[in-house]
C-alpha positions as CSV (number, residue, x, y, z in Angstrom):
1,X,97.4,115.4,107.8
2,X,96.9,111.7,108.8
3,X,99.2,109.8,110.9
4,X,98.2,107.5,109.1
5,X,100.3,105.6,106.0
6,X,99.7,103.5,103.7
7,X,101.0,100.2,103.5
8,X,100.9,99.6,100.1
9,X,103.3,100.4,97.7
10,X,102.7,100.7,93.9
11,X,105.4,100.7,91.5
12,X,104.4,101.0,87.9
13,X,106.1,98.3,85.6
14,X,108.5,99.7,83.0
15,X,111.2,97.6,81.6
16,X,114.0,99.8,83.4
17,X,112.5,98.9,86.5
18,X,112.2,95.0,85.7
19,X,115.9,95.1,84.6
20,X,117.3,97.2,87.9
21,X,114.8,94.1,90.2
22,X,116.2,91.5,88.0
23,X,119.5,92.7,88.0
24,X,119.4,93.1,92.5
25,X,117.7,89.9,92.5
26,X,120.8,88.4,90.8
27,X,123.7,90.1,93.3
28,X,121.9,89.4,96.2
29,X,120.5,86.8,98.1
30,X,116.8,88.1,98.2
31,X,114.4,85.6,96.9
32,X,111.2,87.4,95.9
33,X,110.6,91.0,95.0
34,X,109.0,91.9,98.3
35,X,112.3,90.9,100.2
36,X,114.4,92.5,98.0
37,X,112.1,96.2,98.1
38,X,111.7,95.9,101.7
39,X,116.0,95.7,102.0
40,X,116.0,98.8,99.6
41,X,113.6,100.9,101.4
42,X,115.5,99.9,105.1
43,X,118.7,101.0,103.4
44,X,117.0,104.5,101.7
45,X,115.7,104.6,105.2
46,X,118.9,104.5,107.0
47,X,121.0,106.6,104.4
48,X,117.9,109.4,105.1
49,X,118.9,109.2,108.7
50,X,122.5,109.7,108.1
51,X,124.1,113.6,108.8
52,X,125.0,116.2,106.0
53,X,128.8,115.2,105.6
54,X,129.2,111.6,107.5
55,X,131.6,109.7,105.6
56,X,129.9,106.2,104.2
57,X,132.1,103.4,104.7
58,X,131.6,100.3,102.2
59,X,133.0,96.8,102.7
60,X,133.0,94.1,100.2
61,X,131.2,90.9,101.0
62,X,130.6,88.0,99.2
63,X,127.5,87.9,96.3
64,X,125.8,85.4,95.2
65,X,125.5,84.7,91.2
66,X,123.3,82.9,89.6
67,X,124.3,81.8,86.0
């Protein structure tokens, strides 16, 4: 197998996936669908690291909403 990845990432449209971006894009302050996949994928990426059984601790913070 390659070490080598690919750095392109294909998602294909479907209207639950436009509503779930539409919907992040609202609550948080990412301005384009790149900055708002690239926090998604650093998040998966750190809740992958995380061991069997640690206890996730979530604080509130303040969101932005757009009317």
């Amino acid at each position: 197998m390659s070490d080598k990845k690919s750095r392109t990432l294909s998602v294909r449209k479907t209207d639950a996936i436009d509503a779930a971006l539409s919907h992040i894009m609202r609550v948080t302050d990412a301005e384009t669908t790149t900055e708002a996949v690239a926090r998604a994928l650093d998040l998966y990426a750190h809740w992958l690291k995380m061991k069997p059984g640690t206890t996730a601790v979530v604080t509130g913070h303040t969101r932005r909403m757009t009317p």
